[in-house]
N, C-alpha and C positions, 0 to 999 in steps of 0.2 A: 609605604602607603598603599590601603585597597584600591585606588584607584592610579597609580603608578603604570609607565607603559613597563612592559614586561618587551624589555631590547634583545635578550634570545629569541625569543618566539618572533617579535617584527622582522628580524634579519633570517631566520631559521626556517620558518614556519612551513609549510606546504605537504600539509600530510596528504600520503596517496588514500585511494581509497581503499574502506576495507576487505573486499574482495581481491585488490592488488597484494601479490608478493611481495612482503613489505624488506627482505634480507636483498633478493635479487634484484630488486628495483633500485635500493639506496646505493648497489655498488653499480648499480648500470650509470644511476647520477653522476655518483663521484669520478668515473671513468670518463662520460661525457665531458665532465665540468674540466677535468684535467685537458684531455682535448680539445676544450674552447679554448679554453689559457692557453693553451700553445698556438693554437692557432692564433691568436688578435697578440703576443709577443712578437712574431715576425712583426706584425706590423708597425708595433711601437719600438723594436729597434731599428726599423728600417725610418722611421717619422722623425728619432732622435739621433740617428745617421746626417739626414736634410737637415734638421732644423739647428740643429748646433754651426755647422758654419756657417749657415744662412744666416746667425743672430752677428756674426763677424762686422756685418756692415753696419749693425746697430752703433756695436762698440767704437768703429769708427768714425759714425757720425757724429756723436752724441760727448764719446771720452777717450778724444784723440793720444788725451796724453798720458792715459792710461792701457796705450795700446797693447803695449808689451806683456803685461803682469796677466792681461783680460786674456790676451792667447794665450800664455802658458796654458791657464788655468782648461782655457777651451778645449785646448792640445790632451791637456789630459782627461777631460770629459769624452774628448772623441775615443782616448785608447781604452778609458772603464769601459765606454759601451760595446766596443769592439771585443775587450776582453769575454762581457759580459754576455755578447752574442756569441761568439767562440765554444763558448761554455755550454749554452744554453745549446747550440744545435749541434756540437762534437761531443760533451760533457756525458756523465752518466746519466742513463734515465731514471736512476732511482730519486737524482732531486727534485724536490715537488714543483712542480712547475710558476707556483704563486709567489715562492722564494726571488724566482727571478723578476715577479711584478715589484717585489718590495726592493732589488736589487737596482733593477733600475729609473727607480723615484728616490731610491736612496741616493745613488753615485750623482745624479742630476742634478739634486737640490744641496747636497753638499758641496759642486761646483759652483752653484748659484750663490751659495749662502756665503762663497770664500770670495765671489765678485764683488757682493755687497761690501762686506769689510774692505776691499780696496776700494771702495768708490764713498765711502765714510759714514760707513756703518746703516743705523736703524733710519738713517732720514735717505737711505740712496731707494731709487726708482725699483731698481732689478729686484727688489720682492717679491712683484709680479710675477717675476717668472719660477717661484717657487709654485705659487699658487695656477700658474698654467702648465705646471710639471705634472700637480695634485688631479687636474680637471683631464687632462691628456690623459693619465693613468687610467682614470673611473671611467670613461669615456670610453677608450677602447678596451680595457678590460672590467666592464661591471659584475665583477661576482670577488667573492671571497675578501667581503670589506673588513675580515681581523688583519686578511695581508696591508689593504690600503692603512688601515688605522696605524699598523706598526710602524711603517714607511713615514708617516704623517710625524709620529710622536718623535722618532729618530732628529728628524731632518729638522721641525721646529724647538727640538732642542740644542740641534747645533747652529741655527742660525741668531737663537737668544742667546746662549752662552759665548759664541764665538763673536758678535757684535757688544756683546754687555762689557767683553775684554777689553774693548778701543781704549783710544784716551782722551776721546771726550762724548759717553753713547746718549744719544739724543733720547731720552724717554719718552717723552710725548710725542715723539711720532715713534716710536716702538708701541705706542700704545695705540696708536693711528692706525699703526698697518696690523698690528693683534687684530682689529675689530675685522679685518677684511679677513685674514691670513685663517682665523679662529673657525667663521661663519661659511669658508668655504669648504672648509676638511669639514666641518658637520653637517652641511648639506647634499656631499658627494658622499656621508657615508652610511645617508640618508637613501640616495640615491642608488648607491649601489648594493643595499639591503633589499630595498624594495623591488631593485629590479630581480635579483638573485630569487628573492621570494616570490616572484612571477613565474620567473623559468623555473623552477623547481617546480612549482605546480601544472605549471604546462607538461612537463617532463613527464609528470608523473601520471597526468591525463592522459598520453599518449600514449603511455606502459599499460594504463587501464584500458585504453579503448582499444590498443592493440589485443591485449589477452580477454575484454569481449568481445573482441570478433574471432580470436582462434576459438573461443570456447562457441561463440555461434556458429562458427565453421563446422566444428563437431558436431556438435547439436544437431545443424544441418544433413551432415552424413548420419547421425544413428535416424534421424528423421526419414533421411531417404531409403533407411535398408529397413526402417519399421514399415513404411510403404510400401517397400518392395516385398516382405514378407508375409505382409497384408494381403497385397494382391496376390501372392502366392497360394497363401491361406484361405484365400477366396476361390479361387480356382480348385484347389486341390478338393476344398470340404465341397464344392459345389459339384464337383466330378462326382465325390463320394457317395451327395444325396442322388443325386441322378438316378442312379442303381433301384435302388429299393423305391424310390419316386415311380419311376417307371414301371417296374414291376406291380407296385400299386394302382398306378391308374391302367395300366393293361387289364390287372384285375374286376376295381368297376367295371370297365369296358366289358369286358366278358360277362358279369353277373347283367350287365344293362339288354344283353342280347337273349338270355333267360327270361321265362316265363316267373314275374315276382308279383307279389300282392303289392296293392295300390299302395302302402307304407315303404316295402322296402323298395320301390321303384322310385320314390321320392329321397331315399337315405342313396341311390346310387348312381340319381343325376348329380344331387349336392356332392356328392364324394367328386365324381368326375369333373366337376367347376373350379371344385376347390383345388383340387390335384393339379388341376390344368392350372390354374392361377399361380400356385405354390410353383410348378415348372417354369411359367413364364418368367417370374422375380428370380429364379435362379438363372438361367439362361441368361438375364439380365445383368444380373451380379458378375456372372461371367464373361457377357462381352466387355465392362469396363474395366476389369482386372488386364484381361489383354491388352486394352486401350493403354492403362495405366505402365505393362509390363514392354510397349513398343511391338507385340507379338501380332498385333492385330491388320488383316491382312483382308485383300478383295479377290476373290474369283473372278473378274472382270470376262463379261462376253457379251456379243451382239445382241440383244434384247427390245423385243416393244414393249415401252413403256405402258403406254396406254394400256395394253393389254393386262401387263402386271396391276395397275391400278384399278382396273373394273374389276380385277379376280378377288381382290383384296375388299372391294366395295361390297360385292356379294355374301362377303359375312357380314355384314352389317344392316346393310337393308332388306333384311327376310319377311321387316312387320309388313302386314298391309298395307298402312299408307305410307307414300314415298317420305321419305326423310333428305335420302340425299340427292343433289342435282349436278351432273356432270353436265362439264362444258369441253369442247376441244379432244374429245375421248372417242371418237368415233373410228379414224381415222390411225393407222400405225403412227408411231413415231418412235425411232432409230434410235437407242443409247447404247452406251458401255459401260454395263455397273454390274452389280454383285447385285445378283436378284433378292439373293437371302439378305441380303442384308437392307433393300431397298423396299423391303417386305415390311422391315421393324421400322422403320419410318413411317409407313403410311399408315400404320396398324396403331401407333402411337397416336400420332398426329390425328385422325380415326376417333380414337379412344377416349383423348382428351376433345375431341367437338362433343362427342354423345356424355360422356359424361359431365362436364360444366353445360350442357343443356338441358332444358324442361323435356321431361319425358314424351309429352304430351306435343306440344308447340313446338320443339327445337326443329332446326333445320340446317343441314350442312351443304356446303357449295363448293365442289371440285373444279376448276379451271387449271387446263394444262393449254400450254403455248410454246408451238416450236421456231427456234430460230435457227440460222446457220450453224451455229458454232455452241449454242447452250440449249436448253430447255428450262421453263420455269412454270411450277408447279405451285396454286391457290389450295387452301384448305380454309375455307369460313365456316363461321358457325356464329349462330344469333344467342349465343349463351350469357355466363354471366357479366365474360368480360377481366382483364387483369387491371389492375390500381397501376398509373402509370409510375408510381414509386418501384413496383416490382419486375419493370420490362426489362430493367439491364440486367437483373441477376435469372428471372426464370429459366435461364439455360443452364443455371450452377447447377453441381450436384446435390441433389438431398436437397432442393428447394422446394417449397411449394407455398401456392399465393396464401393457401390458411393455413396455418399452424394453432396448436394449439390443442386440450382439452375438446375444443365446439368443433375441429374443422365440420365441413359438412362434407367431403369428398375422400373417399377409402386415394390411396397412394403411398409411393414410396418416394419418389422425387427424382426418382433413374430415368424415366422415360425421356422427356428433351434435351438432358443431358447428354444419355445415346444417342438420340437424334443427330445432336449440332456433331458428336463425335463420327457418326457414321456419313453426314454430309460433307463435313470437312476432310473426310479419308477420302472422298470422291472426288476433292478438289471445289467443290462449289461452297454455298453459304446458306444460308437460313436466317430469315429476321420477322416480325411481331408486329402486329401495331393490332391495337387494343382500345375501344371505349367501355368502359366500367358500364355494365349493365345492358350493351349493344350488340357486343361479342367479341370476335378475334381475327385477324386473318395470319396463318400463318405461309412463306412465301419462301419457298426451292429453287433458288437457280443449282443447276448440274451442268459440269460441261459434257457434249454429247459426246466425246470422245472422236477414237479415228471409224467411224463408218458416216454412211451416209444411207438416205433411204431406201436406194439402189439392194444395199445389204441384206441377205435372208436375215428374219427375222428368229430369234429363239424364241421359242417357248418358254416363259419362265417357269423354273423347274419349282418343283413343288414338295420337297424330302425337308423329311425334319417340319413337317405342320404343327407338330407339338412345341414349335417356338411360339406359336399364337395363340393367345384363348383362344375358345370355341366363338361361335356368336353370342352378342349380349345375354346372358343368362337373365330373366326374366325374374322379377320379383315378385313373390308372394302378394297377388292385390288384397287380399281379406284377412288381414290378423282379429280377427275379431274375438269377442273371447268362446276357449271353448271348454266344454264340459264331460267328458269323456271318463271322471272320475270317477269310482266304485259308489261313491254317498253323496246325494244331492244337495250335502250340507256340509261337503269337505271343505277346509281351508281356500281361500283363494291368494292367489296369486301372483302380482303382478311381472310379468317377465321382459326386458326393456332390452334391446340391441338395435343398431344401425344394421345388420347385417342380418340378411330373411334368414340365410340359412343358417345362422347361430339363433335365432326363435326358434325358428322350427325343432332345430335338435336341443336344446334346451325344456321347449314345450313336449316335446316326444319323451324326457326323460321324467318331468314330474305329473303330465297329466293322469297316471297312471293313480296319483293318489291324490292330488289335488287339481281345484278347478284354476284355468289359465285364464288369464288377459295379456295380450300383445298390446309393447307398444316401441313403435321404431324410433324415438328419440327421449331426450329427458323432460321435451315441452309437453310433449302427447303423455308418457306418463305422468307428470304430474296433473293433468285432467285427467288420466281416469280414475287416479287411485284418489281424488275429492270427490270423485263421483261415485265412485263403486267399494271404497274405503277397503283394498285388501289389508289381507294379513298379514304378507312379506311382500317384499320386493327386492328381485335379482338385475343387477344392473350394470352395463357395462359400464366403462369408463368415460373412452373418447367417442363421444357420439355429435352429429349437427345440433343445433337452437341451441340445444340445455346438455353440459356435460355431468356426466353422473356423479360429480360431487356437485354441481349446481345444484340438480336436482337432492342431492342430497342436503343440504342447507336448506331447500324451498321445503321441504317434509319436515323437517326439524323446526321451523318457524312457525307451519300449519297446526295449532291447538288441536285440531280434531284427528293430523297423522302423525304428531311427533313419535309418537310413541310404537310407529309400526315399525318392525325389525329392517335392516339392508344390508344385501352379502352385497360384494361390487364383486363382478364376474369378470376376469378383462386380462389383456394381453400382457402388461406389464407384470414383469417378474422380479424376484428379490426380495429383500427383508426391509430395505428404501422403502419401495414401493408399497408396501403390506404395513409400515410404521404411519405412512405417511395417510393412508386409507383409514385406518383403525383411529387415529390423531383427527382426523379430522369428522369422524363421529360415527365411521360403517361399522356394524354389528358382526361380522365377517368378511374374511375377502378369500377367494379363490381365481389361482392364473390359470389360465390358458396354457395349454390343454388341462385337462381335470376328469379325474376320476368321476363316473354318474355315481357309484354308489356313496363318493364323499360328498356329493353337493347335494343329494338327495338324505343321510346323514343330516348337513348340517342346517337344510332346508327345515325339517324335521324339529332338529335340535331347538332353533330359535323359534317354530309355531309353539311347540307343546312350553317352554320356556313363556314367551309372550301369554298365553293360556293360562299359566298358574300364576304369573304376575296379574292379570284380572281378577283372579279368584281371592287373590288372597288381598286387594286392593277391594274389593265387596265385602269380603269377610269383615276389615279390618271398621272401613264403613256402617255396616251391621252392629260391630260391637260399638263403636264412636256412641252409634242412634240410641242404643239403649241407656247410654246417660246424657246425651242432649240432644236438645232438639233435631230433629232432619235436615232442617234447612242449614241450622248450623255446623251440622255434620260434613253434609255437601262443602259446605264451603273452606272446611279444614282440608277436606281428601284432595279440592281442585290445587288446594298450593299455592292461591293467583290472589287470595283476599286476606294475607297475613295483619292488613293496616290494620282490619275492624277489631283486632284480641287484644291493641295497645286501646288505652281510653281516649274516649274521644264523647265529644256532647252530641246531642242528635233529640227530637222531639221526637216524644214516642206517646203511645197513648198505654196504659195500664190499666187491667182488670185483673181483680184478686176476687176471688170468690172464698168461704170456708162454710164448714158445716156448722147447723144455730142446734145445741144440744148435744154435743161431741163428747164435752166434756166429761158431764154426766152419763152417759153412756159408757165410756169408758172405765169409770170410777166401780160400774156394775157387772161392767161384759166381762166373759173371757177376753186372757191378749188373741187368744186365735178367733172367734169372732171379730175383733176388733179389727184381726188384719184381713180378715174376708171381704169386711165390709170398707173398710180402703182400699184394696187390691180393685174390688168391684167397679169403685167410687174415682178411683184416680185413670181405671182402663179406660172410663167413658168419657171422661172430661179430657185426658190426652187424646185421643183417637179425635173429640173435637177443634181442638187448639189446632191439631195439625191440618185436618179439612181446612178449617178458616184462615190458615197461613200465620197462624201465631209464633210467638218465641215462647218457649215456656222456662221458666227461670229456673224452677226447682220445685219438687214437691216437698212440704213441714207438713207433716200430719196430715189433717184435713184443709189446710191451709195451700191453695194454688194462683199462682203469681204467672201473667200472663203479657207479653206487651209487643205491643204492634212495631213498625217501619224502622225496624234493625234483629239483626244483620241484614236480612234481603229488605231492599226500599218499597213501602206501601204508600200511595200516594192519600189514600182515604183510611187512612190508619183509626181515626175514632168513628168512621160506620161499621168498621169491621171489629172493633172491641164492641161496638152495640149488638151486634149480630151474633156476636160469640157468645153472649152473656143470655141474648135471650133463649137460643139455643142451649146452653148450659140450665137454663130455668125449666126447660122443658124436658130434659134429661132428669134433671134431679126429680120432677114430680112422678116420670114412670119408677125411677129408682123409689122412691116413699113409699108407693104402694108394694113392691117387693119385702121395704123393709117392716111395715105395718104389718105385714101378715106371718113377720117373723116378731115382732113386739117388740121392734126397736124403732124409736121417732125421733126422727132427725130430719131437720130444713136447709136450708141455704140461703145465706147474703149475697149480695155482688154488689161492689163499687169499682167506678169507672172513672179515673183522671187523664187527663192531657197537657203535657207540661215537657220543659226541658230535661234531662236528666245525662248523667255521667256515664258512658257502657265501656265494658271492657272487660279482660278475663282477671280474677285476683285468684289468689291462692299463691302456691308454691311449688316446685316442682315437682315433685310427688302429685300431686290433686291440684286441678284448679275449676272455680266454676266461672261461670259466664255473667253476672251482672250488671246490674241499671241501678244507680245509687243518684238520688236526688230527690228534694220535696214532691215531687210527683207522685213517685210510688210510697210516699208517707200519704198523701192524701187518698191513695185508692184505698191503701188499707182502711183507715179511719173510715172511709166510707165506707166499706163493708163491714166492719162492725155494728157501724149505728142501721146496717139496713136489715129488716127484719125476713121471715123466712119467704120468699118469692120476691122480694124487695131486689132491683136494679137501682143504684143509685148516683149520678153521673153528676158533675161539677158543670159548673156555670160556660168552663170552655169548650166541655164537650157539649153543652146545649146547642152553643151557637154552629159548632160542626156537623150537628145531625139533626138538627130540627125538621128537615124536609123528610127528613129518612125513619123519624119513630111517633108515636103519640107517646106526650108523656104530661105528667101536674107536676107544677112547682110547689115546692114543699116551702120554700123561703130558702132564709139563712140559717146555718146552723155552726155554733161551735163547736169545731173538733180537738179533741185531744192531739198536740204534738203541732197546733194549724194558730198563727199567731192572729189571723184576721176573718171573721165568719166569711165563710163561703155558702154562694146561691148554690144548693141543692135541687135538681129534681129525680120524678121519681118516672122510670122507664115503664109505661103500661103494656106497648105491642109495636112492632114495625109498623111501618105504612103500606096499605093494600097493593100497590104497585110496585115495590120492594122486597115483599114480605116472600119471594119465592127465591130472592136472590141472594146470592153469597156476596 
């Protein structure tokens, strides 16, 4: 049956898992499991040792006069077990040890089952004790329930066969004690599957969690020699820049003490800021290699502190007004530390008040206080302030409170990390307390070591200053835009970075042929370039407010810049990074460092690129115009008003005008006269429609079809077909006199309807035109037919739309051809004097 218990798998079951060695785990089992069984056999021969004579008194109380037969029988239960233990612990070890489970359930119940029969058969009591032979076995041995089952089948067939032999066997209680005898072997072999399929699974979880932990032990060790090689790594390469690092900023240095033009004096402060900076992150990288390596060590000697801290305050406070205020610092005070190293602490701690402070407003507060046995040292500052979510980790390494694309703050996240490492190499502590938007304090205790004030005081020495920036390098106040371009009509530019001195040398390489605009974030640029609309935009990445794909998303949104080019200019490297740039919509990306003459290239590349995509975007407009109207031109090239080409109903008003005499004239003329006189005829009548904001449908001969408030909405749509018509009347009479003096006469009708009608493009792919299908523009026609040559003639709904705006006579009702019910005609004489100047 599909749904049948499947009794291998319940008795068997307990697969290890599959990262476990599935060959050396099942023999680790089976060795285990022989081990158990040996171990819980001592105890069940030692239990059927006691309990055999101990059952002596039973036999005595109960079947006195059955004494004799019941001891033999005992007698030799006690020597099988005896044998049987003999065996088991002098014996070979090749027999399986489960043998002897089944060995002694066997010998026991076969003793029992020969009791029974002298005590008279299937009705005697001692059953029981087959069935607490069964329960004793499982009990102290539960595993390996095919030995219990065989044991079970043996013995209950020799106690049915050997009692069915009597000579008078009770069956109803043979059948009494079946119900107990039956229900207790399938419960214990219940019992001891289940259990067995517990331990095997435990077994096998131990064998698994044992070999994941030697394999995390491992893990651990390549872990710690990839650390250790790391720091290595770090150390060695950081040795290695040092070299030529140094050599370069010597260089600045040297060119800085030369006589340079105001440019390159400016290319060889930023060299020296950057150089210096670039040193200090290495230096940095280096102390925590050491850290990490145990190598890391103090020069420990006599020192006033105060004095190291006001030396160190001094690169800081140069500006004009004071920023920072000591407290406690007047006075020596006596420590034992590593000056160099008590240096990057305070330069740190320093760094981070002035930088999470307002340039303007910020203010720091140094408080030093001596005690007997320590010192403890304040650094406040009124800055931003840390998120008390972030206080327990800003000491980690590579932390810092913003993350992200936006931070607003340049870092690596080495700096308090050094710190707590270089305070904690001094023995003392360091700890935080922070309100979000108040500021920081951060607090040094040091232990003062073995001097006292008594002690000459050291000078803290001062080698190796190229561990410290210089003082605050000063930021470019005025990016404003500049023009230094050869053509006052050069491309512009916008050029966007967090960082003055990547503008400035970014703006130093393209002003040369385009005009520049600075902007230090991606908020600031996205207000200039709505404002000043450039041409490209180079942009970093990670910058404060607006990251440069933010910004790049707000330009892609804006109608009026999606269309401007963007390189992202920026420090991330890789084909990641450059897939993930270009995906998500940059027109180029160039890393950090960069050839000038590639970004200048590709700067280039995407103007003149962006330039012919204009040109031929006007071109293609140009030609659009010449077969439909402008307005509707416009509104193909924008791409934004696809709805109006599908049909749709809309009230429009229609003027059809045709020539009175066309016919006949043509029947006379040359065809090349003919077309003269339409080329002539159709130039002045379109140049019109388009002044007055018409649609014009199509030209048929002398036949022109004109109709108001679609595609673009006109809210006075039948004053402006009255206006277009009388306009068009005043046209054709200078045109009459041109053609009278050539001997061709010809007039003009105009009818004017207002009505519903159908618009939309027909045709097919190849050609399509732009039409208004509906009884309306059947009525203008008809009405221009029946209107004679000067004749305007407008229908009863344009009466009531324009009556304030024309003089005009009602002619009545009139039937028209194609018109199921006369319509009120009148006839248009002139605008109204107050109108009559307007469009």
């Amino acid at each position: 049956m599909k749904n049948a218990l499947d009794w291998k798998s319940l008795f068997s079951s307990g697969i290890p898992p599959e990262d476990t060695p599935r060959h050396e785990a099942a023999e680790a089992y089976d060795e285990w499991r022989r081990n158990f069984i040996r171990e819980r056999l001592y105890v069940l021969f030692y239990l059927g040792f006691i309990a055999n004579p101990a059952f002596i008194a039973l036999d005595y109380l109960q079947h006195r006069e059955y004494l004799n037969p019941l001891f033999i029988v005992r007698v030799a239960l006690q020597l099988g077990l005896l044998c049987g233990f003999l065996l088991f612990k002098f014996g070979p070890k090749s027999i399986p040890p489960n043998w002897f489970v089944i060995l002694w359930v066997v010998v026991a119940n076969l003793c029992i089952t020969q009791m029974t029969v002298i005590l008279g058969g299937f009705s005697s009591q001692y059953y029981n004790g087959l069935n607490l032979v069964y329960l004793t076995g499982a009990v102290i041995v539960p595993v390996s329930w095919p030995s219990h089952l065989a044991a079970q089948l043996v013995t209950l067939s020799s106690y049915y066969v050997s009692n069915s032999l009597g000579p008078q066997p009770d069956f109803n209680a043979a059948i009494e004690n079946s119900f107990f005898l039956i229900w207790t072997c399938v419960a214990l072999l219940f019992s001891v599957g289940l259990y067995e399929r517990l331990q095997r699974a435990e077994f096998f979880a131990r064998v698994s969690e044992r070999h994941a932990r030697q394999e995390l032990e491992i893990s651990n060790q390549k872990l710690l020699e990839l650390d250790r090689l790391k720091s290595d790594f770090f150390a060695n390469i950081s040795h290695e820049i040092r070299t030529p690092l140094t050599l370069t900023l010597g260089a600045f240095q040297a060119l800085a003490k030369s006589k340079l033009s105001e440019d390159a004096g400016e290319l060889v402060k930023g060299g020296i800021r950057n150089s210096s900076r670039l040193l200090f992150l290495i230096n940095e990288l280096l102390d925590l290699a050491k850290f990490d390596s145990g190598r890391a060590s103090l020069r420990k000697r006599c020192l006033d502190f105060a004095a190291l801290v006001r030396g160190v305050v001094t690169n800081f406070d140069s500006s004009p007004i004071r920023r920072i205020h000591l407290k406690g610092l007047a006075e020596p005070v006596a420590l034992e530390g590593d000056s160099r190293q008590l240096k990057k602490v305070l330069y740190n701690l320093l760094s981070n008040a002035f930088k999470f402070s307002d340039a303007q407003t910020g203010q720091v507060w140094i408080r030093l206080a001596s005690k007997d046995h320590s010192i403890e040292l304040e650094v406040e500052d009124n800055g931003i302030g840390i998120p008390r979510q972030q206080l327990a980790r800003i000491f980690d390494r590579f932390t810092q409170v913003e993350g992200g694309a936006t931070r607003r703050y340049e870092g690596s996240g080495i700096g308090l990390a050094l710190v707590k490492e270089i305070v904690a190499l001094h023995g003392g502590t360091i700890a935080v307390e922070s309100d979000l938007g108040r500021g920081s304090i951060f607090t040094i205790t040091l232990p003062r070591g073995n001097v006292t004030e008594d002690h000459v005081l050291g000078v803290p020495d001062e080698e190796d200053d190229q561990t410290f920036l210089p003082a605050q390098a000063a930021e470019r106040q005025v990016d404003s835009p500049s023009s230094p371009a050869l053509r006052l009509n050069a491309p512009l530019v916008l050029v966007v970075d967090d960082n003055a001195d990547m503008r400035s040398y970014v703006e130093r390489i393209l002003r040369r042929e385009y005009r520049i605009i600075l902007a230090k974030d991606g908020a600031e640029a996205l207000e200039q370039a709505q404002r000043l609309r450039p041409e490209l935009i180079v942009t970093d990445v990670m910058m404060p407010k607006m990251s440069g794909h933010d910004l790049l998303q707000a330009v892609r949104r804006d109608k009026a810049l999606r269309s401007v080019p963007i390189v992202f200019l920026t420090a991330r490297a890789g084909t990641e990074a450059r897939v993930e740039s270009l995906d998500a919509g940059a027109d180029d990306y160039l890393s950090k460092p960069f050839d000038e003459l590639e970004l200048l290239a590709r700067v280039g590349n995407l103007i003149r690129t962006r330039a012919q995509e204009r040109e031929l975007v006007q071109l293609q407009k140009e030609k659009i115009s010449r077969f439909l109207p402008p307005n509707l031109a416009d509104l193909i090239m924008s791409g934004e008003h696809d709805d109006f080409l599908r049909g749709h109903r809309q009230e429009i008003s229609v003027l059809f005008i045709d020539l009175r005499g066309f016919t006949a004239f043509v029947e006379l003329a040359a065809p090349e006269e003919v077309m003269t006189v339409l080329r002539d005829y159709q130039a002045v009548m379109g140049r019109l429609v388009s002044e007055y904001g018409g649609t014009l449908e199509r030209f048929v001969g002398d036949a022109v079809m004109v109709y108001f408030n679609d595609p673009l909405p006109c809210p006075n749509h039948a004053e402006q077909a009255v206006k277009l018509a009388v306009a068009m009347r005043q046209a054709v009479e200078s045109l009459r006199h041109e053609w009278k003096a050539q001997g061709i006469h010809l007039g003009a009708g105009i009818g004017i309807a207002t009505g519903y009608a159908t618009i939309g493009a027909i045709g097919f792919e190849g050609r399509k035109d732009y039409a208004a299908i509906g009884p309306v523009t059947n009525l203008a026609a008809r009405l221009c037919s029946e209107a004679q040559h000067g004749q305007i003639l407008i229908s009863d709904r344009v009466i009531s739309l324009v009556k304030e705006l024309v003089t005009f006579e009602l002619i009545g009702e009139m039937n028209l051809k194609g018109v199921q019910k006369p319509v009120s005609v009148a006839q248009v004489i002139g605008t109204a004097v107050s109108s009559s100047n307007g469009n």
